[in-house]
N, CA, C and O atoms as a Tinker XYZ file with bonds, in Angstrom:
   428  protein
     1  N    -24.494000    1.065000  -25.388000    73     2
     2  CA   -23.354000    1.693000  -24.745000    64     1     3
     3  C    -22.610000    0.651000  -23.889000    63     2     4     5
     4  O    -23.047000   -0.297000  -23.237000    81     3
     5  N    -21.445000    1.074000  -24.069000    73     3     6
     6  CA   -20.260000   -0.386000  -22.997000    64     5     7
     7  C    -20.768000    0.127000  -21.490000    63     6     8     9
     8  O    -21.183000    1.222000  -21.111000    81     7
     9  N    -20.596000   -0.891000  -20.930000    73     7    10
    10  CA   -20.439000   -0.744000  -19.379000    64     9    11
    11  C    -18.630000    0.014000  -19.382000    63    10    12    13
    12  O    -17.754000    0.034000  -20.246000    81    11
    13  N    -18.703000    0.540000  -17.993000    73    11    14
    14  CA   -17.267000    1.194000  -18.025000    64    13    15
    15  C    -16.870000   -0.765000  -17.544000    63    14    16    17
    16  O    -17.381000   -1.395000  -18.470000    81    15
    17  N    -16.610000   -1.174000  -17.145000    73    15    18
    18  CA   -15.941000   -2.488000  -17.015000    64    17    19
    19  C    -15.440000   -3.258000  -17.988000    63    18    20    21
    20  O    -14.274000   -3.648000  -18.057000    81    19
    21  N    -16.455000   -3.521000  -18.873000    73    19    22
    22  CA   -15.865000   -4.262000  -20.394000    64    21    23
    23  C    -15.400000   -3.474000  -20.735000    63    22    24    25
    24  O    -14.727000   -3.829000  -21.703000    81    23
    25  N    -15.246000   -1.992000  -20.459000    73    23    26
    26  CA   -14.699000   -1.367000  -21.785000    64    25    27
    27  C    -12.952000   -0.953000  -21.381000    63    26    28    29
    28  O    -12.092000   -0.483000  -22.126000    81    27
    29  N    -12.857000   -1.364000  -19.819000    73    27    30
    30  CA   -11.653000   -1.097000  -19.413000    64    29    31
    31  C    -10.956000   -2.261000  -18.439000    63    30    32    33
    32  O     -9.964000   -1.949000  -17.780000    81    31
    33  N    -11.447000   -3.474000  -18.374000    73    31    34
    34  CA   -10.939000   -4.495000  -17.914000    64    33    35
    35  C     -9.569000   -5.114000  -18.854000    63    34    36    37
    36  O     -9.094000   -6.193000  -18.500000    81    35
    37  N     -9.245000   -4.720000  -19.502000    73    35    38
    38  CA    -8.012000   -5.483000  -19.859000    64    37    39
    39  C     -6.937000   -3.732000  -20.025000    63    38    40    41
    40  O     -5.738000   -3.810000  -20.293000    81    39
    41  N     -7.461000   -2.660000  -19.865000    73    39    42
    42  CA    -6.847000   -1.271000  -19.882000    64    41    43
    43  C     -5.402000   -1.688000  -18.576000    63    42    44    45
    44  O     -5.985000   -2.100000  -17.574000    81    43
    45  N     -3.783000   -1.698000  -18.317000    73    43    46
    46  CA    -3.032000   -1.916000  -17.986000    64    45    47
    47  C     -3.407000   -0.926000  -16.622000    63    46    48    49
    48  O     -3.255000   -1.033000  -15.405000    81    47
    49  N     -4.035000    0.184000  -17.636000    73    47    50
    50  CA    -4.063000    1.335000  -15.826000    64    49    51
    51  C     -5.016000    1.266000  -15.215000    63    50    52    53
    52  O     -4.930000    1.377000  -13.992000    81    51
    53  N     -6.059000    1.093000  -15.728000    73    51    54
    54  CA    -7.521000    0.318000  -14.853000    64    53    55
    55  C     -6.946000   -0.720000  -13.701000    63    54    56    57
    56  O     -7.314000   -0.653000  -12.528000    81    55
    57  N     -6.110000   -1.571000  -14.133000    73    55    58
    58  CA    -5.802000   -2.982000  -13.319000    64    57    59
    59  C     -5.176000   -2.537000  -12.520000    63    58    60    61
    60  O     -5.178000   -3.048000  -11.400000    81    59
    61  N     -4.201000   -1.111000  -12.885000    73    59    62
    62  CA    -3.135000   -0.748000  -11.618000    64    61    63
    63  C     -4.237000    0.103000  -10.794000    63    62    64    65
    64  O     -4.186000   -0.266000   -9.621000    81    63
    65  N     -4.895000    0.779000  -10.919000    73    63    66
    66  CA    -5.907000    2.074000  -10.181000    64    65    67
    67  C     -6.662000    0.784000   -9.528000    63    66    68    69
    68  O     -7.187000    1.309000   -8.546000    81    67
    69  N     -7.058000   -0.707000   -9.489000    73    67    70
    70  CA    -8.224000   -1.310000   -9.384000    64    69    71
    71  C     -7.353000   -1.894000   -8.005000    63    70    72    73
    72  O     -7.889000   -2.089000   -6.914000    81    71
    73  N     -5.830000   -2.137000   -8.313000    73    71    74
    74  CA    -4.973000   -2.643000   -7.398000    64    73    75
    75  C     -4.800000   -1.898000   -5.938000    63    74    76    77
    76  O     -4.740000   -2.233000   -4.755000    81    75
    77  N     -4.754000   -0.700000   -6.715000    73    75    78
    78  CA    -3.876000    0.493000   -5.793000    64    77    79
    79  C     -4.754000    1.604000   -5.067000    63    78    80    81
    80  O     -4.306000    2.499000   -4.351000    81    79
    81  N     -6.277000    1.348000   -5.432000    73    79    82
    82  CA    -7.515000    1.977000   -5.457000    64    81    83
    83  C     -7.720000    2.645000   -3.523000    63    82    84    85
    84  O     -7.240000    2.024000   -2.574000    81    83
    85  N     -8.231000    3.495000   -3.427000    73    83    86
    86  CA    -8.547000    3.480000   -1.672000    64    85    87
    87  C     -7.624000    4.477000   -1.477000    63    86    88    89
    88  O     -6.624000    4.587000   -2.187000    81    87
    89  N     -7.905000    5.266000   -0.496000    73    87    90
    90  CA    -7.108000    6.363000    0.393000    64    89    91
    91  C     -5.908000    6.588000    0.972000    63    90    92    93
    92  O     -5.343000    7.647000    1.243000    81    91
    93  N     -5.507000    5.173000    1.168000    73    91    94
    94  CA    -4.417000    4.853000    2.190000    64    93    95
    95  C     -3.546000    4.182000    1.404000    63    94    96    97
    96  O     -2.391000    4.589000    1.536000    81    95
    97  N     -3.737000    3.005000    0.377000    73    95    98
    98  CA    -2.632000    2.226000   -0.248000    64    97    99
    99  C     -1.667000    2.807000   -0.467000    63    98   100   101
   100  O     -0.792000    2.463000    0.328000    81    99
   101  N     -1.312000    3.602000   -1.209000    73    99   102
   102  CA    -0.543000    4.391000   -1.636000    64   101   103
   103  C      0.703000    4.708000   -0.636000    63   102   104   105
   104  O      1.847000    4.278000   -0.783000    81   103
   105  N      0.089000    5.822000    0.747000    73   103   106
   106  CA     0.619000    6.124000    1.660000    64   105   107
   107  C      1.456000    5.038000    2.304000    63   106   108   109
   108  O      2.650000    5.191000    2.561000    81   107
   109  N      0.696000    3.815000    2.578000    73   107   110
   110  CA     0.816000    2.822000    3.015000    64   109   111
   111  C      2.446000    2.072000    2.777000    63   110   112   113
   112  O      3.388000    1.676000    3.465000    81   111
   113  N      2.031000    2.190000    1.265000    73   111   114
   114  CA     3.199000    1.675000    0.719000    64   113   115
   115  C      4.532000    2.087000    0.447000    63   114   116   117
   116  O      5.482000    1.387000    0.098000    81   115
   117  N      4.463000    3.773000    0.726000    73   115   118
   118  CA     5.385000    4.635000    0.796000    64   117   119
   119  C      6.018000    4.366000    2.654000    63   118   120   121
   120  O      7.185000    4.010000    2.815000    81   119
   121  N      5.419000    4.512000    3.446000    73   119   122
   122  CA     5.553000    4.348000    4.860000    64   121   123
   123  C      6.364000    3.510000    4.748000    63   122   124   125
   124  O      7.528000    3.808000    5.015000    81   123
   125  N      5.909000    1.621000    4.137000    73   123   126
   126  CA     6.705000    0.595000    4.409000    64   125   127
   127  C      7.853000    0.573000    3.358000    63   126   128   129
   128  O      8.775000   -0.222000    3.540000    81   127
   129  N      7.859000    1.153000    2.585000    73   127   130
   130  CA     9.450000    1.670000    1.324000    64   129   131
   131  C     10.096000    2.441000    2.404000    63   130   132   133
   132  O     11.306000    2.211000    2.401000    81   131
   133  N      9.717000    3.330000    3.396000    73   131   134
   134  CA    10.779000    4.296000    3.634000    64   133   135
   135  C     11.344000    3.567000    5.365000    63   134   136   137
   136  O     12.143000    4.016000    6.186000    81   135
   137  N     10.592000    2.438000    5.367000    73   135   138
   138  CA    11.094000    2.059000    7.055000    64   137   139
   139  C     11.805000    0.505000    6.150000    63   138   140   141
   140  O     12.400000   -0.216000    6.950000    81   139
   141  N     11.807000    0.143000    5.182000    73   139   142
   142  CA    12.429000   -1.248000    5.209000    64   141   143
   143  C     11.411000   -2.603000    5.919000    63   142   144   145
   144  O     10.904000   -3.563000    5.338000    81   143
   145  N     11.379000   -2.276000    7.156000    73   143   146
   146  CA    10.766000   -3.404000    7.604000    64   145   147
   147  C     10.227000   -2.407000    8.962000    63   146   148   149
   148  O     10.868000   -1.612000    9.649000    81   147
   149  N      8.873000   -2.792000    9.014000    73   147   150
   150  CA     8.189000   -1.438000    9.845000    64   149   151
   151  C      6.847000   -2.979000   10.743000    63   150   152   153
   152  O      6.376000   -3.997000   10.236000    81   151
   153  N      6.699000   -2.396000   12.142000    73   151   154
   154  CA     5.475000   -3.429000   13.034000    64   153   155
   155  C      3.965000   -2.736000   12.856000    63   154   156   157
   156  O      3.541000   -1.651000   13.255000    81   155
   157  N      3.698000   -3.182000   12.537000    73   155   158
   158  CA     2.237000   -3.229000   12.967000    64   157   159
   159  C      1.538000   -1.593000   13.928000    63   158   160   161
   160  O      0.790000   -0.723000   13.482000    81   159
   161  N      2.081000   -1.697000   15.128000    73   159   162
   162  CA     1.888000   -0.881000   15.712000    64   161   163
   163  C      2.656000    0.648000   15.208000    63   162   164   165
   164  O      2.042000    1.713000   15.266000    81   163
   165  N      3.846000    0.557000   14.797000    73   163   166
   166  CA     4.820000    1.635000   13.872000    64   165   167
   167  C      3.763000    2.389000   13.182000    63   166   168   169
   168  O      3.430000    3.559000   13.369000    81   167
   169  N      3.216000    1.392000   12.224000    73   167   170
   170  CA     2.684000    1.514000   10.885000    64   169   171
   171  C      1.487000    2.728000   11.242000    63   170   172   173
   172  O      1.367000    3.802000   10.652000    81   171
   173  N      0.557000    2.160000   12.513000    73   171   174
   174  CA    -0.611000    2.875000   12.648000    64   173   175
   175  C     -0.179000    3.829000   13.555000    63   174   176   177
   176  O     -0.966000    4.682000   13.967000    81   175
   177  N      0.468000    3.807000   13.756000    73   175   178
   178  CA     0.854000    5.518000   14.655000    64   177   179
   179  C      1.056000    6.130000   13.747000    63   178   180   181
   180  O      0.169000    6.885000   13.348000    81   179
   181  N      2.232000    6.051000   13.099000    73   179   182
   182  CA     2.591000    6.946000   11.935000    64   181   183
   183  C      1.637000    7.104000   10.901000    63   182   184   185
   184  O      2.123000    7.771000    9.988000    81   183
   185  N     -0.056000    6.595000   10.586000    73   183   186
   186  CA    -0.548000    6.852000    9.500000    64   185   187
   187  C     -1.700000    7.788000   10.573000    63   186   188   189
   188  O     -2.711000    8.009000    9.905000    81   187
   189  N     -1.763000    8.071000   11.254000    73   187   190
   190  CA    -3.077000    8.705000   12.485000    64   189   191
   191  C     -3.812000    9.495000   11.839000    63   190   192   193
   192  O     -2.891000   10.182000   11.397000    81   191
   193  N     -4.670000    9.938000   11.442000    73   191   194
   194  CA    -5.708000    9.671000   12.021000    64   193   195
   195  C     -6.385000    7.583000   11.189000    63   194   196   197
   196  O     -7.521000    7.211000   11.484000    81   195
   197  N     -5.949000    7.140000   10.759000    73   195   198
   198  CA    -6.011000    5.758000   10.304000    64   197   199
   199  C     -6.881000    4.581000   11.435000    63   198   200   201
   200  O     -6.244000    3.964000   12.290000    81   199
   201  N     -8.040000    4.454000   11.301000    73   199   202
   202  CA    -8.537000    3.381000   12.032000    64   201   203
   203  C     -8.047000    1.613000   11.611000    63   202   204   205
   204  O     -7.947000    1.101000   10.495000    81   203
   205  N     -7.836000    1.063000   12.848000    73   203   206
   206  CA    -7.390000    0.053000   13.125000    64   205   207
   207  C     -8.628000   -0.833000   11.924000    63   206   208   209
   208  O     -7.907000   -1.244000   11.015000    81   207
   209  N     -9.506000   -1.077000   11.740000    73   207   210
   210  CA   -10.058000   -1.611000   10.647000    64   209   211
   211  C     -9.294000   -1.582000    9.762000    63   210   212   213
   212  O     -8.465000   -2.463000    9.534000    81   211
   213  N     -9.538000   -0.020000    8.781000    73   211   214
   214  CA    -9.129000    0.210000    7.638000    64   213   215
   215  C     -7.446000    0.178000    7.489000    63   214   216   217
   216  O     -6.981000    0.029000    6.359000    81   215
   217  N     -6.704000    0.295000    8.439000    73   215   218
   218  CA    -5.587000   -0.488000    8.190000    64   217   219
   219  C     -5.211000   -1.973000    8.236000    63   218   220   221
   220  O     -4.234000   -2.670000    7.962000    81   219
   221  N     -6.344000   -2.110000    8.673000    73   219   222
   222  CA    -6.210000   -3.815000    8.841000    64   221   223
   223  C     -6.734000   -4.607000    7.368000    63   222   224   225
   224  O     -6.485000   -5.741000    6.959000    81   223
   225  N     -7.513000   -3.565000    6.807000    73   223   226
   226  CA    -8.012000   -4.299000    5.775000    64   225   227
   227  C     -7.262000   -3.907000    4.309000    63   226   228   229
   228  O     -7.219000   -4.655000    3.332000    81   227
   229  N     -6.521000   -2.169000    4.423000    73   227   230
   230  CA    -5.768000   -2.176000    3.355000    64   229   231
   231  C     -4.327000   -3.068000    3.595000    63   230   232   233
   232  O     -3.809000   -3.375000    2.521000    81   231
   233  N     -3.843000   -3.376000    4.382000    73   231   234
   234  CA    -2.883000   -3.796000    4.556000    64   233   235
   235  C     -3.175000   -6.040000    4.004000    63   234   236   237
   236  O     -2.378000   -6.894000    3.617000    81   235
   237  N     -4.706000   -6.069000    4.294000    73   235   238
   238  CA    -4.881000   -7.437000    3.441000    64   237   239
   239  C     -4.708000   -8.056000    2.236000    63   238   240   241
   240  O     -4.196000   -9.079000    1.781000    81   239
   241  N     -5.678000   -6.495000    1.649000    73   239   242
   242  CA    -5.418000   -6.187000    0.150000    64   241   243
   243  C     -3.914000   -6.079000   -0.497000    63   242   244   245
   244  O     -3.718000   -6.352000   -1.681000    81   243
   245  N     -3.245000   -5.808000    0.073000    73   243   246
   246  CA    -2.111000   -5.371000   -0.674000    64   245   247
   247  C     -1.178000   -6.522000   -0.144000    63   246   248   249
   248  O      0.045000   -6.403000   -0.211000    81   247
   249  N     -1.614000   -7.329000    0.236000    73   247   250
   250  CA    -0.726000   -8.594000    1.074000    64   249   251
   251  C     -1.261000   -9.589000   -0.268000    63   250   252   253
   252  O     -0.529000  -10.108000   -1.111000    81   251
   253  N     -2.574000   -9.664000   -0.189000    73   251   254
   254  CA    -3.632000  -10.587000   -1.006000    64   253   255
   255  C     -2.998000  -10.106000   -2.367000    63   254   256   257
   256  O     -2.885000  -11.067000   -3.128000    81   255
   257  N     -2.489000   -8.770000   -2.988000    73   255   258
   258  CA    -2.131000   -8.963000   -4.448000    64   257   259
   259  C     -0.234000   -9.143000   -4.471000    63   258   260   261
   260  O      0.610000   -9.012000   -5.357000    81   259
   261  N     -0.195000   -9.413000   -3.367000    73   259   262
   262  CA     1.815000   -9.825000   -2.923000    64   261   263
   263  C      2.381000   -8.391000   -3.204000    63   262   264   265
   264  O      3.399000   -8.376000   -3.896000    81   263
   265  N      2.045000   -7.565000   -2.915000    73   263   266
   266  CA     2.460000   -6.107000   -2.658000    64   265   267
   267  C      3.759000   -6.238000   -1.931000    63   266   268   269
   268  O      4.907000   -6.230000   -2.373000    81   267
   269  N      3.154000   -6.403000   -0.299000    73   267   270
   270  CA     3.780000   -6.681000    0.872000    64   269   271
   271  C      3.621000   -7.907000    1.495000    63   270   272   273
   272  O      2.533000   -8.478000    1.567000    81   271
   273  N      4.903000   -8.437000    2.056000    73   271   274
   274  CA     5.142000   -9.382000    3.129000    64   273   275
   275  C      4.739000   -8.975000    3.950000    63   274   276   277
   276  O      4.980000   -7.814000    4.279000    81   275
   277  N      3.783000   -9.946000    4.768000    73   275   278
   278  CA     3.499000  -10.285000    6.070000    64   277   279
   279  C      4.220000  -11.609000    7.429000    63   278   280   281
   280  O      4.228000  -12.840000    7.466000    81   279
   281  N      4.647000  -10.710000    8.202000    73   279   282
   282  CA     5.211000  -12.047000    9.017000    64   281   283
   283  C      4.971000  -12.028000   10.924000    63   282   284   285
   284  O      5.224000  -11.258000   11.850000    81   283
   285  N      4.573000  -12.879000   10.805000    73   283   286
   286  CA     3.880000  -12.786000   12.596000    64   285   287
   287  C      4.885000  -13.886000   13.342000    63   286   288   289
   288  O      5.108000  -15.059000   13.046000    81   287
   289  N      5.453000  -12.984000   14.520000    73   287   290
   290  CA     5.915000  -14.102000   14.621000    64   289   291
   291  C      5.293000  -14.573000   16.230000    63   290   292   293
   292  O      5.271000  -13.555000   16.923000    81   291
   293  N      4.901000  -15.524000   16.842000    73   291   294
   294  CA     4.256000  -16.479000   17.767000    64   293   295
   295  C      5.265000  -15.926000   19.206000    63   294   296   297
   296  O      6.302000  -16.344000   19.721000    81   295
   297  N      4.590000  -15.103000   19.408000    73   295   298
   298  CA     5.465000  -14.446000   20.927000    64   297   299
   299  C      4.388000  -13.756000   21.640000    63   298   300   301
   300  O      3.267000  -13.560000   21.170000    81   299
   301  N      4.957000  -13.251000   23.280000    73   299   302
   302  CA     4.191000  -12.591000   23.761000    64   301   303
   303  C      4.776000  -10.910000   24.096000    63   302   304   305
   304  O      5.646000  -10.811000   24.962000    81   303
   305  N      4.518000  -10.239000   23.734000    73   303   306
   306  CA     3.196000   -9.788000   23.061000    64   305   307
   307  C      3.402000  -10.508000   21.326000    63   306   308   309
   308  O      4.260000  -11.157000   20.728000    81   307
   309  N      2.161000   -9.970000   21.059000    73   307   310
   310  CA     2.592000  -10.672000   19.192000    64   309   311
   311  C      3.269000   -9.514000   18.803000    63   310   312   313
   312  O      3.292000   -8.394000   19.314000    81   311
   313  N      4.068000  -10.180000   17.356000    73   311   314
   314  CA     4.831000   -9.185000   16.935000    64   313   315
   315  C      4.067000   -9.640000   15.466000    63   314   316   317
   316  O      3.620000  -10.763000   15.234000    81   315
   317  N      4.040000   -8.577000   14.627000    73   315   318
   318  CA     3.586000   -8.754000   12.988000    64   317   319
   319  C      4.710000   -7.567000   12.448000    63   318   320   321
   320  O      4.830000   -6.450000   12.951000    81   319
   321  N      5.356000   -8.010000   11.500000    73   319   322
   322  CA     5.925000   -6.705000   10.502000    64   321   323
   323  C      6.090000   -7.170000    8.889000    63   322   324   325
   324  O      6.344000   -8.183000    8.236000    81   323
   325  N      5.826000   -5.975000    8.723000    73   323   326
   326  CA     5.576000   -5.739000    7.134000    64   325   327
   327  C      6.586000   -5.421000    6.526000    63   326   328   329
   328  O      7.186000   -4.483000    7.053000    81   327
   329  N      7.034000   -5.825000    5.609000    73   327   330
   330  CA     8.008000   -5.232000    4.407000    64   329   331
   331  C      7.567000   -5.438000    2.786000    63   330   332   333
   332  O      6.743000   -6.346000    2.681000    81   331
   333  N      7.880000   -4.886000    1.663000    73   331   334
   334  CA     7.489000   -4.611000    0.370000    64   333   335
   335  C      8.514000   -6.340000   -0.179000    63   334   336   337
   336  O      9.615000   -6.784000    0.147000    81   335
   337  N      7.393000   -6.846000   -1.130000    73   335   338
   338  CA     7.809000   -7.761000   -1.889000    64   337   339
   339  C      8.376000   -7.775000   -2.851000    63   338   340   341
   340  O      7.971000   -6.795000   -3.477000    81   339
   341  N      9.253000   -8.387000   -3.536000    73   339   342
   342  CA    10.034000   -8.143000   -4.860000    64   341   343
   343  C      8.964000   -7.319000   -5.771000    63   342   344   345
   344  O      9.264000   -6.166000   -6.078000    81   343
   345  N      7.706000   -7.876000   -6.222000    73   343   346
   346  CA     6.608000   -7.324000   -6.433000    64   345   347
   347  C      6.094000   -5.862000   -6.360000    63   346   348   349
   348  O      5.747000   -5.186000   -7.329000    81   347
   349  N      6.099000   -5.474000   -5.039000    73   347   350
   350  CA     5.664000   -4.408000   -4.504000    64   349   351
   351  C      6.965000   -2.977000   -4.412000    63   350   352   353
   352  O      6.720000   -1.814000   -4.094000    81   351
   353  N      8.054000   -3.447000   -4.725000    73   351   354
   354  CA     9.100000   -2.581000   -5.018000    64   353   355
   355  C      9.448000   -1.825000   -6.248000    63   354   356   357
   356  O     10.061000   -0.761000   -6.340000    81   355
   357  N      8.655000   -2.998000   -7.694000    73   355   358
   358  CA     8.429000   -2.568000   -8.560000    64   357   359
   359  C      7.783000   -0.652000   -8.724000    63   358   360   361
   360  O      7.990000    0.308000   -9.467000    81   359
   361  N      6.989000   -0.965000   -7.575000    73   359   362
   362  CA     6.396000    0.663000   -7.251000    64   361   363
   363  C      7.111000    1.461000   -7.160000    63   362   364   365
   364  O      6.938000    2.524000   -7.756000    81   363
   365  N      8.096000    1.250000   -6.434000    73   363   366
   366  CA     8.782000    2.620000   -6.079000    64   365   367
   367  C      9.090000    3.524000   -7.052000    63   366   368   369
   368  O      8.924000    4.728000   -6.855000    81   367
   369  N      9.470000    3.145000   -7.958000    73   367   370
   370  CA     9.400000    4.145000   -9.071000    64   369   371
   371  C      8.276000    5.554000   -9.317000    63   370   372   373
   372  O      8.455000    6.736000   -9.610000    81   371
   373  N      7.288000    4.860000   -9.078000    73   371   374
   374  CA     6.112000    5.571000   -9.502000    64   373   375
   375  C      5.427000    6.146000   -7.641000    63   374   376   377
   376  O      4.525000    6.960000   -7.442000    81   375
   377  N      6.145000    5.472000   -6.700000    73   375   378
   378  CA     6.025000    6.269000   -5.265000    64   377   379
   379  C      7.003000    7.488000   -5.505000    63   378   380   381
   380  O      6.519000    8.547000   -5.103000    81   379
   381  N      8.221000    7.591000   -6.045000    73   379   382
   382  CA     8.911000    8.192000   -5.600000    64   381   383
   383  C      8.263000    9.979000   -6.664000    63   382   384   385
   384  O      8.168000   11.128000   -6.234000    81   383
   385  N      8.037000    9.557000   -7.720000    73   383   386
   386  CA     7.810000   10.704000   -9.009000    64   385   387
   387  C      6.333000   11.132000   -8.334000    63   386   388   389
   388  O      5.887000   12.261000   -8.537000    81   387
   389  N      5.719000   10.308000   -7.647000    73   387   390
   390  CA     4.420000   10.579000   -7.084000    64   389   391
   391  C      4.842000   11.740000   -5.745000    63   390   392   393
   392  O      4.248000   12.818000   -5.770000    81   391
   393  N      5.588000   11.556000   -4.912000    73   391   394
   394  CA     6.482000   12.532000   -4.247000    64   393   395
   395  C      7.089000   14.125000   -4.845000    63   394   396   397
   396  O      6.998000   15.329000   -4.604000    81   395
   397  N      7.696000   13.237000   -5.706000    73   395   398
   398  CA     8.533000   14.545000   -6.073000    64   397   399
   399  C      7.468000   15.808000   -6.947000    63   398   400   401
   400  O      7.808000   16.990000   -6.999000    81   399
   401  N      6.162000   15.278000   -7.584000    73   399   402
   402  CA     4.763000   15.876000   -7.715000    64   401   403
   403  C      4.981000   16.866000   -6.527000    63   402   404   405
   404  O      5.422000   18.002000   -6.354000    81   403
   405  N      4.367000   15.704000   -5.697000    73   403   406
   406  CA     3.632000   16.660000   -4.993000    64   405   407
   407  C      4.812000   17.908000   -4.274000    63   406   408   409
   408  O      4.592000   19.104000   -4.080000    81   407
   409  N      5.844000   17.266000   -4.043000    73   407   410
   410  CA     6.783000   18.160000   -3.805000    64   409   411
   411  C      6.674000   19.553000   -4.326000    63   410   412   413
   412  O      6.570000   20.563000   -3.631000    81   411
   413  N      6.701000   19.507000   -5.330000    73   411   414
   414  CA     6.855000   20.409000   -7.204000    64   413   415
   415  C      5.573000   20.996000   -6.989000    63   414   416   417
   416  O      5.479000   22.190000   -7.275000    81   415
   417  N      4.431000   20.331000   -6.488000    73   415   418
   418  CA     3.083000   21.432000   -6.736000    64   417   419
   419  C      2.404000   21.229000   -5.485000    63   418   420   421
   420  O      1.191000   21.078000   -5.632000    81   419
   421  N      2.669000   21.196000   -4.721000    73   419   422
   422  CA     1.823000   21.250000   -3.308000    64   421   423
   423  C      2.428000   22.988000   -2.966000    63   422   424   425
   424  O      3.583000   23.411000   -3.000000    81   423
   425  N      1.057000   23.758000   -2.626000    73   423   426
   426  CA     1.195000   25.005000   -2.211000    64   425   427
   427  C      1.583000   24.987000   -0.453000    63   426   428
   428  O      1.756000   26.045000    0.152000    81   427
């Protein structure tokens, strides 16, 4: 019998689900589509109940596959803000029909 891995490592939607995988990406990426260019602190208020870890670490991931720009800039206090990469805009398509779902069937 295949392992599920060989048998779906080159599958186009495996690679996107493997990308996009986790609780929050998704949301995440909708948040920073609908602010343009959104801080750090923005980001985790508006995702609450969201621990400062796990936003710290989906927000790596999705930096690490060029999703989203990251930019810090050297001030006091620090400032960090996020915006979607040529890359990561590609999504919107499939954020927005993912919306209009749930729109359409959320009771």
């Amino acid at each position: 019998m295949e392992k599920f891995n060989e048998k779906y490592e080159k599958c186009p939607m495996y690679y996107t689900m493997s990308i996009l995988e986790g609780k929050w990406k998704w949301i995440i990426l909708w948040e920073i589509y609908e602010a343009k260019v959104i801080r750090y602190n923005k980001l985790k208020d508006t995702l609450q109940p969201i621990a400062h870890k796990t936003l710290s670490h989906q927000l790596k991931e999705l930096e690490n596959n060029q999703l989203i720009h990251r930019e810090q800039y050297n001030q006091v206090p620090p400032k960090v803000e996020y915006w979607l990469t040529e890359e990561g805009k590609t999504l919107i398509p499939i954020l927005e029909l993912m919306f209009q779902w749930g729109e359409k069937h959320m009771i």
